[in-house]
DOZA-454343 format. One record per atom (N, C-alpha, C): x, y, z. Coordinates in pm, whole numbers, plus 50000, padded with zeros to 5 digits. Example, Ala and Ser with C-alpha at 12.3 -4.5 7.8 and 13.67 -1.06 7.14 Angstrom:
513194943150780/512304955050780/513204967050780/512854977550708/513674989450714/512905000350787/
***
This chain:
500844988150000/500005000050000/500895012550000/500095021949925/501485034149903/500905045550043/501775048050075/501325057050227/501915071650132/500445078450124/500675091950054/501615102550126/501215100750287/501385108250398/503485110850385/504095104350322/505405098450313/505585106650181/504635101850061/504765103949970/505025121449925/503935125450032/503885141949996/505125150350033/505625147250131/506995154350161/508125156450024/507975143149954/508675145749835/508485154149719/506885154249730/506445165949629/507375181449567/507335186249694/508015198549669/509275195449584/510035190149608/511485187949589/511505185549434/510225175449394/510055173449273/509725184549179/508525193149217/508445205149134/509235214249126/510415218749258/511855228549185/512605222649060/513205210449081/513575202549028/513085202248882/511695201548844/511215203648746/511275219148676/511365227448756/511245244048703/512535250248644/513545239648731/514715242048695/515095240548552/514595226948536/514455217848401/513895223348304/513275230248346/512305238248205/513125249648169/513715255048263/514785268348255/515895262748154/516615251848185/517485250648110/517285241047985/515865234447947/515545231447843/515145240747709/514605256547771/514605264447710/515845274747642/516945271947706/518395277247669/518575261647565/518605255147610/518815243847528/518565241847389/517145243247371/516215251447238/516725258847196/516735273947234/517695283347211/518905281147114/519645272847217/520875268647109/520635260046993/519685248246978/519375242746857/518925250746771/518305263346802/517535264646707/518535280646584/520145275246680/520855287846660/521635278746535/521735266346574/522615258546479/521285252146365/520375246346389/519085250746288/519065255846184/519575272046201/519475280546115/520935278346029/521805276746137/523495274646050/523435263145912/522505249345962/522555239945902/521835242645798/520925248345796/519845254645648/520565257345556/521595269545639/522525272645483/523435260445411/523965254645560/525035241845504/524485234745456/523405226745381/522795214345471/523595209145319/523675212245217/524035202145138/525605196845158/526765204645216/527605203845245/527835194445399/526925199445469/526855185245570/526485171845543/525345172745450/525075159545424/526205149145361/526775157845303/528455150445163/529505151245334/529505160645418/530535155345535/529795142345605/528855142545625/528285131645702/528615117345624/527445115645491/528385107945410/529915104445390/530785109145396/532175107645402/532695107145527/531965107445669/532555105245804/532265092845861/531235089445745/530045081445862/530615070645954/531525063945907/532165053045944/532935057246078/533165068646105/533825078046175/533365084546273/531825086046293/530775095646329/530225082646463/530425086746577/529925075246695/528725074346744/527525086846679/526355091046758/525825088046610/524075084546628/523505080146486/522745092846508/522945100346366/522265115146301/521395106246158/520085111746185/519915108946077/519905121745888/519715115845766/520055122245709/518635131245614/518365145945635/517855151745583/517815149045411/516535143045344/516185145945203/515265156445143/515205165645256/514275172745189/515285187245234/515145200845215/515595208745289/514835209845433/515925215645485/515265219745635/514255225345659/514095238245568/512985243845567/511405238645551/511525227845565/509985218845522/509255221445570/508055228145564/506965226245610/506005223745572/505125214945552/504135210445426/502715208245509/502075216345470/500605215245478/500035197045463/499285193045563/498685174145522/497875178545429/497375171945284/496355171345219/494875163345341/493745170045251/492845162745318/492495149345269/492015144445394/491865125745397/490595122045260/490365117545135/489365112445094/487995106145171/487175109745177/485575106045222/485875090745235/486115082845125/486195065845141/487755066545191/487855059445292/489485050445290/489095038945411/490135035545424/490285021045513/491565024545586/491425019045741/492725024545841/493015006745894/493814998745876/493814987945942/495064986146031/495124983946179/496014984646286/496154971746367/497474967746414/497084959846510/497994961046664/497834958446748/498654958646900/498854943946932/499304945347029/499624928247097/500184930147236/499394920247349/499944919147445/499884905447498/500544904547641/500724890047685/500434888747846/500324871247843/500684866347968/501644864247961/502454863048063/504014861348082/504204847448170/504944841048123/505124828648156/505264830848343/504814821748402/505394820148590/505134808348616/506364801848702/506774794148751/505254789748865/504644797948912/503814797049036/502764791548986/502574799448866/500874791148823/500854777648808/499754775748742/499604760948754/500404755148594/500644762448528/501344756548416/502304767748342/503524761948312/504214774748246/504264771748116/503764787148077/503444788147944/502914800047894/502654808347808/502574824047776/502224818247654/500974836247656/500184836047615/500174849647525/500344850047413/500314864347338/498964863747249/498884877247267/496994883347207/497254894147124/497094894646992/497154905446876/495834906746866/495654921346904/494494929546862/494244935646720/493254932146635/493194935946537/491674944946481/492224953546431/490914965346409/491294969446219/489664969246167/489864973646051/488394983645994/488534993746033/488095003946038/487775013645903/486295012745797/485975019545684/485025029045684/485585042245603/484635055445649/484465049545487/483245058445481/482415064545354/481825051245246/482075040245322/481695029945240/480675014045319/480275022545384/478815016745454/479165001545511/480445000245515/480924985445572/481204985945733/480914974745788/481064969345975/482434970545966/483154978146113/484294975646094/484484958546199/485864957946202/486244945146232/487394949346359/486704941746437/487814945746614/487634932146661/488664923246661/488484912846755/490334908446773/490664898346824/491984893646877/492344882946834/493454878846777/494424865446805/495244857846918/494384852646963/495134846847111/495874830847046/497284830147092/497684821447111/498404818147185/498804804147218/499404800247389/500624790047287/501804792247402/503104786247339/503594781047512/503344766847441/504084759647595/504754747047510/505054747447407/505794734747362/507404736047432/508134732547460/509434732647527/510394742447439/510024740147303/511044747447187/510684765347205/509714763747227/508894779647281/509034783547404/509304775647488/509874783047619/510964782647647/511354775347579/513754772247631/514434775847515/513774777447393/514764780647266/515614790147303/514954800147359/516164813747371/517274815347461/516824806947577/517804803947685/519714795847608/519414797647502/520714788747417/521624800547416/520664818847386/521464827847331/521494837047444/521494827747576/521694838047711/519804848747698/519124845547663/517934856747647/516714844947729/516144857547837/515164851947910/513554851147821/513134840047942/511494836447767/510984852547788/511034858647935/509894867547919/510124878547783/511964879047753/512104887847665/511894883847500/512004868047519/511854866247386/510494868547377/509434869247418/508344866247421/507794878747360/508594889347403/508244902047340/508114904147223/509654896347199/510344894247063/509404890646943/508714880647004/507954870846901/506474877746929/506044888147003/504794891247012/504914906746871/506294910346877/506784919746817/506534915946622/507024901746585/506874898046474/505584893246440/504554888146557/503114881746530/502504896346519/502624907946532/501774920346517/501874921646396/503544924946314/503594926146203/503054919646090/502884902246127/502234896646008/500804892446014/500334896746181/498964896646121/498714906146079/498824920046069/498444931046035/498364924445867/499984925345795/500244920945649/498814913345561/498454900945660/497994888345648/496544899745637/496244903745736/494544914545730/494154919545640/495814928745632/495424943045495/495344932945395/496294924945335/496534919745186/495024909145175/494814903045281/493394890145242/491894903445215/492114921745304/491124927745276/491444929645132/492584937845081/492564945544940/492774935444853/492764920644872/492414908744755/491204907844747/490514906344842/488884904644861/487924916444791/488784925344789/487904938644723/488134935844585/489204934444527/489654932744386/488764919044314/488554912344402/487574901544365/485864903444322/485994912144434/484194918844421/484454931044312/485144939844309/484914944744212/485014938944048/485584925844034/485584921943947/484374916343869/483814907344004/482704903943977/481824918843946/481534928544010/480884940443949/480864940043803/482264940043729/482344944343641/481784935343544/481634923743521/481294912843413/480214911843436/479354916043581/477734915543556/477444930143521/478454937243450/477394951143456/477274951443312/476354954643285/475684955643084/476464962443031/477434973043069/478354980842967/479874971942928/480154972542789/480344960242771/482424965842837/482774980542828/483764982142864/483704989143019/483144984143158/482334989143245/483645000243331/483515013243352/484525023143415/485285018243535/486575014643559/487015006043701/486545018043779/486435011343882/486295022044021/487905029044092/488035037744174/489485039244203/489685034944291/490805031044391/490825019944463/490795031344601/490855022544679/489985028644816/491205031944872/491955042144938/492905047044997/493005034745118/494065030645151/493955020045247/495545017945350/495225027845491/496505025445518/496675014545657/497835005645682/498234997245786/498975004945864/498715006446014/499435014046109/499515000546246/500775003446304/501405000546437/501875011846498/501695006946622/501885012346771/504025014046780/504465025946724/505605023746752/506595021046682/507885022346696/508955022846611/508915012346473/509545015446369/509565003446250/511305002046315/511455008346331/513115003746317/513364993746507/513694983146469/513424975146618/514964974246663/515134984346764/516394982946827/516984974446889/516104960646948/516684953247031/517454944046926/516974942446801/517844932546703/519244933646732/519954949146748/520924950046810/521944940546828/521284934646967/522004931347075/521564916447045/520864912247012/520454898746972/521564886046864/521584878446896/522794869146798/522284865946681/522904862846565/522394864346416/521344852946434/521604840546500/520484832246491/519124830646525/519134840146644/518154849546734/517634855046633/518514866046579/517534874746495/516824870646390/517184859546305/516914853246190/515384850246236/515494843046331/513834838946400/512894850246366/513234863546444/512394875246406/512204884546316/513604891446266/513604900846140/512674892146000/513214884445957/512584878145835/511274878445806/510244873045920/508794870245920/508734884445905/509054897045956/508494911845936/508754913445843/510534912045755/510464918345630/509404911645522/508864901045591/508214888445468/506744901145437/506224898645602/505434912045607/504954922245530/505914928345535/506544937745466/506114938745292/507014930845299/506724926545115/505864925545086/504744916245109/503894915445109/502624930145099/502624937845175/501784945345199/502774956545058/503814960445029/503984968544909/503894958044784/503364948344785/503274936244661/501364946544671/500694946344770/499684949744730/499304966544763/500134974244769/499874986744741/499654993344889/499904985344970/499244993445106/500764999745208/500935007645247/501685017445283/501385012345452/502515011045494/502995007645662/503465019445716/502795020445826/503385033045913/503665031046081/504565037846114/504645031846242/504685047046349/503265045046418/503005058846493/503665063246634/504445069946663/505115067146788/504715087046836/504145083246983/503945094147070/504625097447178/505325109547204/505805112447309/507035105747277/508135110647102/508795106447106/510025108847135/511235100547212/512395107247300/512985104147189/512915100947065/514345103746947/515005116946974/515885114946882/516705127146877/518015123346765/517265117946656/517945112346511/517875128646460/516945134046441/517115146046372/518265157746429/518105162246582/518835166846666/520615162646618/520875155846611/522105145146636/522505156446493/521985154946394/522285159946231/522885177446272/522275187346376/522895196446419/524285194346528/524385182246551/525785183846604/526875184446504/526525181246371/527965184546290/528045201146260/527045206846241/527825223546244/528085223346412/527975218446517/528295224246655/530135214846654/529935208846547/531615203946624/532705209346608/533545208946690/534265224646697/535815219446594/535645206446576/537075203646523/536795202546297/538025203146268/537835207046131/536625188945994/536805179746098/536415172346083/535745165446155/534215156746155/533655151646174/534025136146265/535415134846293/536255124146332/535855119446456/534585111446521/534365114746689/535835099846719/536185091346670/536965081746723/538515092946751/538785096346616/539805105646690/539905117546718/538915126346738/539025135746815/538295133846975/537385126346933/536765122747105/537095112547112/537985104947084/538325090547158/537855083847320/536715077147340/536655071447491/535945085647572/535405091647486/534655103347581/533555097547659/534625100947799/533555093747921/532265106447939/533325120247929/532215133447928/531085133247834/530435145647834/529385151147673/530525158347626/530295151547464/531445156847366/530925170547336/532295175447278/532195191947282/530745194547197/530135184547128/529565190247017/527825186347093/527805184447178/526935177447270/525965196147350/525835205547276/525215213147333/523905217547351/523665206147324/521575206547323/520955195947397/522015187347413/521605174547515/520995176047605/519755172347650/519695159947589/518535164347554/517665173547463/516735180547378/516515172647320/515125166747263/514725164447186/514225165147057/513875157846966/513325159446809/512285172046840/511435163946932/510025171046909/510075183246942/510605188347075/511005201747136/511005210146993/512065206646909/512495212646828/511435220746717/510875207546705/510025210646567/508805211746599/508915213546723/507185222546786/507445235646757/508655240746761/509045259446743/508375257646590/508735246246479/508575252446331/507365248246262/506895237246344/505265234546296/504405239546298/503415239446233/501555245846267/500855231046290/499375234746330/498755222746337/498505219646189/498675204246168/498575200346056/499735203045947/500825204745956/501895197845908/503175194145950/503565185745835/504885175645856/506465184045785/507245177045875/508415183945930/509295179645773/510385184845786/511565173245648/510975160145647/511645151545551/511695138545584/512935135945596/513345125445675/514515118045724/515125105545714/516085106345662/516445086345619/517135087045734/517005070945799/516895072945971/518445066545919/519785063745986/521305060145953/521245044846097/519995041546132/520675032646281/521185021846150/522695013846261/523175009846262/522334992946163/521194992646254/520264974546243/519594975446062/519314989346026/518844989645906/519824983745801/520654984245808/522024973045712/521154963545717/520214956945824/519514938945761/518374939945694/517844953945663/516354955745649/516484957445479/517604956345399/517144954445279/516764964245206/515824964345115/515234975445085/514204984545129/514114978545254/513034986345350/513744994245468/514365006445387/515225010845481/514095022345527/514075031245672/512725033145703/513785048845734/512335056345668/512225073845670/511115076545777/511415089145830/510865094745944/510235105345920/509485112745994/509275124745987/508435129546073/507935145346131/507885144246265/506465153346224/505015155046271/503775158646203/503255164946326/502855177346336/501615188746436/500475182646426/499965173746494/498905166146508/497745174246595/498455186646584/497345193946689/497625192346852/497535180146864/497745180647052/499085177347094/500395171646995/501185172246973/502095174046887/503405171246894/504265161746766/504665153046772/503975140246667/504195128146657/505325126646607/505995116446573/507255110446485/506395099946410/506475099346300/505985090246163/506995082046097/507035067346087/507875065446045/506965054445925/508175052345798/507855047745697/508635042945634/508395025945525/509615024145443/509725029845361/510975028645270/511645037445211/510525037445049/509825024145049/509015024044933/507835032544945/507485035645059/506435048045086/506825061245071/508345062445120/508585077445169/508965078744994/509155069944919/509765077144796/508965078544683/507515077444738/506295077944658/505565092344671/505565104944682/504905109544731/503525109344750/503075105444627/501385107744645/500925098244733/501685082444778/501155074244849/501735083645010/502875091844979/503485093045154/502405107445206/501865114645073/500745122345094/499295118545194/499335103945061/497945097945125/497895092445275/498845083245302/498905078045442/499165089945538/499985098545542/500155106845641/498205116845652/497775119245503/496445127745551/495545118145644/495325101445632/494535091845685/494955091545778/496455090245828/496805089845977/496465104946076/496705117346006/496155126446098/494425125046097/493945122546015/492295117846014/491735111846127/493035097146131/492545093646269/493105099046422/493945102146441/494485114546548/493265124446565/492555130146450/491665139946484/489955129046534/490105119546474/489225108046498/488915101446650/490175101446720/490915094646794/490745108146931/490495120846918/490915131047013/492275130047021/493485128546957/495015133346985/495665120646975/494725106146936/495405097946937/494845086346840/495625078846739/495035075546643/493935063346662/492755070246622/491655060646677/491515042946680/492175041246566/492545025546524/493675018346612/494445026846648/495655019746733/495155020146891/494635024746886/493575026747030/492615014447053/492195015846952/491195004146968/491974988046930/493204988546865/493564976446879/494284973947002/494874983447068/495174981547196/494124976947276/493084983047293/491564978447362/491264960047315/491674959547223/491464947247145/492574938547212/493364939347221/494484931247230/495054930947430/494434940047467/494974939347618/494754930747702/495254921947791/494784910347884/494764917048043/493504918548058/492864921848225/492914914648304/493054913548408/493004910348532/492004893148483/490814900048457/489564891948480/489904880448358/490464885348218/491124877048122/492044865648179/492844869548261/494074863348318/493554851148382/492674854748468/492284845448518/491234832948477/490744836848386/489984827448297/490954824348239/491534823948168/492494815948071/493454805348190/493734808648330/494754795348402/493084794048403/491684797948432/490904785748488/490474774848407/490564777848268/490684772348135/491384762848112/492554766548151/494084760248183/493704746248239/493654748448384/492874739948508/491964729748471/490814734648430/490154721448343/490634714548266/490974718648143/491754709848063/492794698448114/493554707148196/494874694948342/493864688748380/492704687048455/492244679348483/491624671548441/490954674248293/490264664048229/491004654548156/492464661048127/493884648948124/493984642348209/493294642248315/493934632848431/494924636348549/495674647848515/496334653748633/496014655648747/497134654848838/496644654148971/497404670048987/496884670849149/497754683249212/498094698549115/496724695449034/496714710748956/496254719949048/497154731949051/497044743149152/497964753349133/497824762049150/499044773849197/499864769349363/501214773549295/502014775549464/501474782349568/502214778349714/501754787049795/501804802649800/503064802949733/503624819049766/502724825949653/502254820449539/501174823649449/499874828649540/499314819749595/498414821349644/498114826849778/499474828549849/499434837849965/499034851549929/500124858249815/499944869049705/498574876349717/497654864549656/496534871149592/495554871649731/496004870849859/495034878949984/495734877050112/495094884650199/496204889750293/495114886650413/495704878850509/494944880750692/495444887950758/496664899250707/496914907650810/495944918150877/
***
């Protein structure tokens, strides 16, 4: 139990602390927005230093394709389109319950304005207790609860793929049929229905990282398969991230702040335990930034993001860009087959602020697949009581939770 009475004494301490923070986040700004202006003039000359350091360069900047100066009005969303999203969450394997084994749930929502169709909100639950599913990862030093993420991380991506591509086949089918029953013997196609796939969150997955090539093989692949798939049928992937602490764009103003004649951080900052000289906005953010240059309703440059993990992603190397959604600034991210389309990187970005304004500040579809996909209290417990029967109608004996399980869940003090 949290004893407030304890709690409040700390209060104060917390709000100087905070006022302070705002004081020197605003000098902070200040200075980005001094080198901002420096980089506008440079920017084509930084981009050819960046290029030629990169190998050299220890902090990931990403690289401006548009000028700095961007500011682009969203077109408005078409009357007909289609928004399809999905989330995913889990049970987490424990030793205490009555069986170990985890349980991941992809929420899936597919959501149509202007075309008189039900939308579609329901979940993929599946349970992984085969031995290869709970000990595989323990080979590469990685605990199940994290692989579990891992693999809840790649089941979002391809059911989403698997949704959009079985919807925009299914349409191409019916409209076909339209066309051979209609009496005109050359009948006008219809235009195809704007149709975008959104996730909760980064495209670029940092933990691959740190993961061993065999590890990763398990997960990267099924997404890029994904992937393919959904630009085989025309539909544009976006990945919506709020309240974002990047600072890929930021990073691109530390090369006019570095004070040495070259871009060299191995040998001019060699082992910098400090903040390197060029480190004067730290630790400021993207968004900070490009809240000074936005209006509501438009998007910032676009950005080819430089992390390190995109070397495995192929031709789906993923562009960014940061959008006045009105109640904030989001970060947008996209593959490179979207961002280099405009009229499709037009279309998805007007449908995604559509639903943000849909949504009150937050995109209505990723909302609701979260709602879709979340496991409650009351879930949890139906699924071990589920569990429980089944052990017993096998024949098991001594199906139960541990003590220390069940001390847990109530108290005689």
């Amino acid at each position: 139990m949290l004893d407030l009475t304890k709690l409040a004494r700390q209060m104060q301490g917390i709000s100087q602390h905070l006022t302070l923070e705002a004081a020197a986040s605003r000098q902070r700004l200040e200075r980005a927005q001094q080198f901002f202006i420096v980089a506008k003039t440079q920017q084509a000359e930084l981009v050819q230093r960046q290029e030629k350091w990169r190998d050299r360069i220890t902090f990931n900047a990403a690289t401006p394709v548009e000028p700095l100066s961007t500011c682009i009005d969203l077109p408005i969303p078409p009357a007909c389109h289609t928004v399809i999203a999905t989330d995913g969450s889990q049970i987490a394997p424990n030793h205490h319950e009555i069986a170990y084994c985890y349980l991941i749930n992809v929420g899936r929502v597919m959501l149509h304005y202007g075309q008189s169709l039900h939308p579609l909100l329901d979940s993929l639950p599946e349970v992984f207790y085969q031995p290869e599913d709970l000990y595989v990862s323990r080979q590469w030093g990685i605990r199940t609860e994290e692989w579990m993420g891992y693999r809840r991380t790649a089941s979002e991506t391809s059911v989403l793929a698997e949704l959009a591509c079985n919807w925009v086949n299914q349409r191409e089918v019916d409209k076909g049929k339209k066309m051979l029953s209609a009496l005109s013997p050359v009948p006008n196609p219809q235009s195809p229905v704007p149709t975008l796939a959104m996730v909760d969150g980064s495209l670029i997955y940092w933990f691959l990282e740190q993961l061993p090539g065999e590890a990763r093989d398990r997960i990267l692949p099924p997404i890029l398969e994904a992937w393919d798939a959904l630009r085989e049928a025309g539909i544009p992937i976006m990945g919506y991230l709020s309240a974002s602490r990047s600072s890929d764009s930021l990073n691109f103003l530390r090369l006019p702040a570095c004070p040495h004649p070259v871009p060299d951080c191995m040998t001019h900052c060699p082992g910098q335990t400090d903040r390197a000289p060029c480190q004067v906005f730290d630790p400021l953010r993207d968004t900070f930034l490009w809240a000074s240059q936005l209006q509501p309703g438009q998007r910032s440059t676009l950005w080819r993001s430089s992390a390190r993990i995109l070397d495995l992603y192929g031709e789906h190397q993923i562009y960014f860009c940061y959008v006045h959604v009105g109640t904030e600034i989001a970060r947008v991210e996209v593959p490179a087959w979207v961002a280099e389309n405009p009229e499709k990187l037009d279309s998805a970005l007007s449908l995604m602020l559509a639903q943000v304004q849909k949504g009150y500040g937050y995109p209505v579809a990723l909302a609701e697949a979260h709602n879709q996909a979340v496991v409650r209290g009351g879930d949890r417990a139906r699924f071990f009581a589920l569990l429980e029967q089944q052990m017993i109608k096998a024949g098991l004996r001594n199906v139960g939770t541990s003590y220390k399980e069940a001390r847990k869940r109530g108290s005689i003090a």
